[in-house]
C-alpha positions, 0 to 999 in steps of 0.5 A, spaced: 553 699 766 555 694 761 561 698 758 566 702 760 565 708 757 573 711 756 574 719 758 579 722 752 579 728 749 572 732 748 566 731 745 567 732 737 564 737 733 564 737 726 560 736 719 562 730 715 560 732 709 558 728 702 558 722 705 555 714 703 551 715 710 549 707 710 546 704 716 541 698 715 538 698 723 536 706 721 533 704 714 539 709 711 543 708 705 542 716 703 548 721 700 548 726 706 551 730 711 551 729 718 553 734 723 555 732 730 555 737 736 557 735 742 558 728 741 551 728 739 548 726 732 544 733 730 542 733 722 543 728 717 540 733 711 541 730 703 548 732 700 549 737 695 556 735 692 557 730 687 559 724 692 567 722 695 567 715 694 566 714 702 562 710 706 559 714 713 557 706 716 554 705 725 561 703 728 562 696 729 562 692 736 567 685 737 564 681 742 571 677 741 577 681 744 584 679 747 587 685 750 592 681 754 591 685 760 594 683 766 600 679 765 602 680 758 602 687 757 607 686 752 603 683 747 598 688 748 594 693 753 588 696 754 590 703 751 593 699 744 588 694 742 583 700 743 587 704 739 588 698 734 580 697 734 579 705 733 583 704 727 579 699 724 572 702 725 570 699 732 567 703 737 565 698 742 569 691 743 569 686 749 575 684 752 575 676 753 578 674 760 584 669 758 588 673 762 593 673 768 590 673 773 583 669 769 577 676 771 574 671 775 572 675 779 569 683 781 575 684 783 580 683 778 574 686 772 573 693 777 581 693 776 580 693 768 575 698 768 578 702 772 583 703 767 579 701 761 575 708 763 583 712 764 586 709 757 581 707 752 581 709 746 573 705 745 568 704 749 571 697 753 566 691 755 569 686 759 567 678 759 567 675 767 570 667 766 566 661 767 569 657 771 575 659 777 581 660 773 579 657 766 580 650 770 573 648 768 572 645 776 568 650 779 564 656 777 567 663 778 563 669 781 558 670 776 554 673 781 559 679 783 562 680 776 554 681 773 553 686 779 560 689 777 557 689 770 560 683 765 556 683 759 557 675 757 561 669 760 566 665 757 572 660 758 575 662 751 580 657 750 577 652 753 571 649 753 568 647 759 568 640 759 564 638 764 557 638 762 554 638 770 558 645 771 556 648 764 548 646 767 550 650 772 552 656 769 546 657 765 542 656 770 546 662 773 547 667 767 540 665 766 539 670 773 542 675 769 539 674 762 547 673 760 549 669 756 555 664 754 560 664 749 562 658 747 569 656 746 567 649 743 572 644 742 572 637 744 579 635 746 580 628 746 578 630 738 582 635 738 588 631 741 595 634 739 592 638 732 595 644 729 590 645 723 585 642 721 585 636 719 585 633 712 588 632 704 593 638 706 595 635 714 596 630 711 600 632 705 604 636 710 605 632 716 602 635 721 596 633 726 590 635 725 583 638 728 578 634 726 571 639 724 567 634 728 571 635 735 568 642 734 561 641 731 560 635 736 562 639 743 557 645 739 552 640 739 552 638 746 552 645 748 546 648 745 543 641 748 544 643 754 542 651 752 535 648 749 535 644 756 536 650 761 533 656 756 539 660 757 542 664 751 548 661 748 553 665 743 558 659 739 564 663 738 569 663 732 564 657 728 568 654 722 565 648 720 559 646 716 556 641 721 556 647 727 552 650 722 546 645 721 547 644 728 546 651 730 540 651 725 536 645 729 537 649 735 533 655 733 529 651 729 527 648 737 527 655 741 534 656 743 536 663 744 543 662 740 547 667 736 554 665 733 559 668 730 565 667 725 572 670 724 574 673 718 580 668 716 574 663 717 570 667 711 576 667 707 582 664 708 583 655 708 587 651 710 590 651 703 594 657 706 597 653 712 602 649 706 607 656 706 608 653 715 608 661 716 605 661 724 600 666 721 595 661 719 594 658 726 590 660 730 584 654 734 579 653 731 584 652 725 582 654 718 579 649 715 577 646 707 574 650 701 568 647 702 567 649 711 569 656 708 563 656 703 559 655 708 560 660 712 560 665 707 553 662 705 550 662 712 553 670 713 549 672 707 543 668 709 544 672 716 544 665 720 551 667 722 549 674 725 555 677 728 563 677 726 568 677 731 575 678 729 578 674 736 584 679 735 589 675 739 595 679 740 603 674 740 610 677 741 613 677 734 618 671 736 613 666 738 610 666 731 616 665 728 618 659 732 616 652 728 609 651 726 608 646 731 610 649 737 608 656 736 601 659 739 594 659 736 591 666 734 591 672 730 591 678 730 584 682 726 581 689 729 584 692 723 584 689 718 577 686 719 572 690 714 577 692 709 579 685 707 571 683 708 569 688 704 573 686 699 573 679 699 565 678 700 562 685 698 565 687 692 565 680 689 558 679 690 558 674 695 555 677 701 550 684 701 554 690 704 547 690 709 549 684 711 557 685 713 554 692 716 549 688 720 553 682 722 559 687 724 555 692 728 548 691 730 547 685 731 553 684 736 550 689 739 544 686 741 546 680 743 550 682 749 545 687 750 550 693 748 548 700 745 548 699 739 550 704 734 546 707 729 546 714 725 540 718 726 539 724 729 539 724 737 543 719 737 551 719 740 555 719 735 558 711 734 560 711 727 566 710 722 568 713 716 571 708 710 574 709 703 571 705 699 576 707 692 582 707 694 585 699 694 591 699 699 595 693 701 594 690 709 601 692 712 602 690 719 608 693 721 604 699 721 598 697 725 597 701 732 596 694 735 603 692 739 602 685 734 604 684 728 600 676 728 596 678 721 593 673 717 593 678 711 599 681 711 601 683 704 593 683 701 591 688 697 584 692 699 579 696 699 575 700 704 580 704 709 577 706 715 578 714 715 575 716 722 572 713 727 568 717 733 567 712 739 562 715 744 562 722 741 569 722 742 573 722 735 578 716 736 581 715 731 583 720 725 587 718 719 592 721 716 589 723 710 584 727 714 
């Protein structure tokens, strides 16, 4: 079993009538009705009203998910980022594993799932750590937590510096046919930054990350993935140099997939002026060129997923000075309406490609079920309002955080229902 399938409430039955039904995987861009028995997908005949302005898109997937459970629970848990992500139109996210005690072994990921199968609202995947404790010394249990059903491996937060230890890693998921998702940073580049570094850094006074200590670690990583012939996922990608190195990886053979987050797609550096800790987040947001690039790259389909690397924060450490607050931001629910607006509706990037890049293709890279809106299949599917423009407001998010880069934003593309395996998770007041 790859993910924790969650047991609350009963299989939902119901007719979504007159919808948009828009699904690229099954050829589907139809308005029709779609009734569902069971949990079970069973008819999806031609509609016979005039159209609602609603999108009926297959579920989303987040390879890229901070529950913060164990150990900081205040943040977020398990019952409330799932809920935060049915909210957003995700039926199925994995839970990185950055926590206290680090899932570095089966013991501490059976204890999750265990939970995850009692309080999730979506199905729950969960990502065993690389390395012992996120120390980048010593493997972890790779094999045990593969056995207990770890989708992917990760030191998310830290690059796994020691190249020898990265080698044996790959030789180890390759076992499994796993793969590794790459937090890739070099921390001597990286030094004491807080953004990125450039015109802005420099005009504010603040340390900064240069692009290369994230394209240079990108590099040697899939150097050593081509080497060893294992799969490789580069998370969070934000520089333009990441992406051609990505390129000349996949042009040798590699076995790569990448992802990029929405503030990467839409914010830049230029937010970071207002000092609001909101806009900081590792990798940090870069320049208007980068952030083009990745916009180039997700339309072309080079850049095959989105992930929102939701990262949950108590209130008061946000608000600490620019320097010293944490890295991340919170996205599950936020993550297509602003895209959708931002890169969508202007013409940017194709709604195949959002959909793609936020459903079956996450999907397929960690070997997830993947949704899709055909008869027979398991209901995994979301509801949006594509009509109504709404503003982005935190503090009514289900999330335990409020750490949102689009606070204040207007949008559209409201998700109105999610139904996570077979089970309706999330219904909007509207309804």
């Amino acid at each position: 079993m790859t993910a924790t399938v969650a047991k609350r409430g009963a299989k939902a039955t119901l007719v979504i009538r007159d919808a948009r039904v828009f699904d690229p995987a099954s050829g589907v861009d139809a308005r029709a009705d779609v009734t569902i028995e069971k949990g079970i997908i069973t008819a999806v005949a031609p509609a016979k009203g005039k159209g609602t302005g609603r999108l009926l898109l297959p579920g989303f997937v987040d390879l890229h998910t901070h529950l913060r459970s164990p150990g900081r629970e205040d943040e977020e848990d398990i019952a409330s980022g799932t809920l935060a992500a049915a909210a957003g139109g995700y039926v199925t996210i994995c839970a990185m594993p950055n926590t206290d005690p680090v899932v570095d072994n089966a013991a501490v990921m059976a204890s999750l799932a265990e939970v995850a199968e009692s309080e999730a609202h979506v199905r729950v995947a969960f990502i065993g750590s690389i390395s012992r404790g996120l120390k980048g010394e010593h493997l972890s249990d790779m094999w045990d937590m593969a056995a207990a059903g770890a989708v992917a491996f990760s030191d998310d937060g830290q690059p796994v510096f020691d190249a020898g230890l990265l080698r044996a890693a790959f030789q180890a998921a390759l076992t499994f046919d796993l793969p590794l998702s790459l937090h890739c940073e070099d921390l001597d580049l990286a030094g004491a930054g807080v953004m990125n570094e450039g015109g802005v850094s420099a005009q504010l006074g603040l340390a900064g990350i240069p692009c290369t200590a994230e394209s240079a670690d990108v590099a040697r990583a899939l150097e050593i993935a081509l080497y060893e012939r294992g799969r490789v996922h580069i998370a969070h990608v934000s520089c333009a140099r990441s992406l051609a190195a990505i390129r000349a990886a996949r042009e040798a053979g590699a076995a790569v997939t990448c992802e990029a987050t929405p503030h990467h797609l839409l914010l830049t550096d230029e937010a970071v002026r207002r000092l609001d800790a909101n806009f900081k987040m590792n990798p940090p947001l870069r320049g208007e060129e980068d952030r083009q690039a990745l916009v180039a790259a997700l339309a072309a389909g080079e850049i095959d997923c989105i992930a929102t690397d939701h990262a949950p924060h108590a209130g008061q450490e946000k608000e600490a000075p620019f320097e010293e607050a944490p890295f991340g931001v919170i996205g599950l629910e936020s993550a297509f309406p602003v895209l959708y607006t931002g890169l969508v509706e202007p013409g940017e990037v194709s709604l195949e490609a959002l959909v793609s890049a936020m459903s079956t293709n996450p999907a397929r890279a960690f070997n997830l079920p993947a949704p899709a809106i055909a008869e027979g299949e398991e209901a995994n599917l979301c509801l949006v309002d594509i009509d109504e423009e709404f503003g982005i407001e935190p503090e009514r998010f289900l999330s335990k955080s409020r750490n949102s880069a689009f606070a204040g934003s207007r949008a559209r593309g409201r998700v109105l229902m999610t139904i996570a395996a077979g089970r309706t998770a999330f219904k909007h007041e509207k309804l």
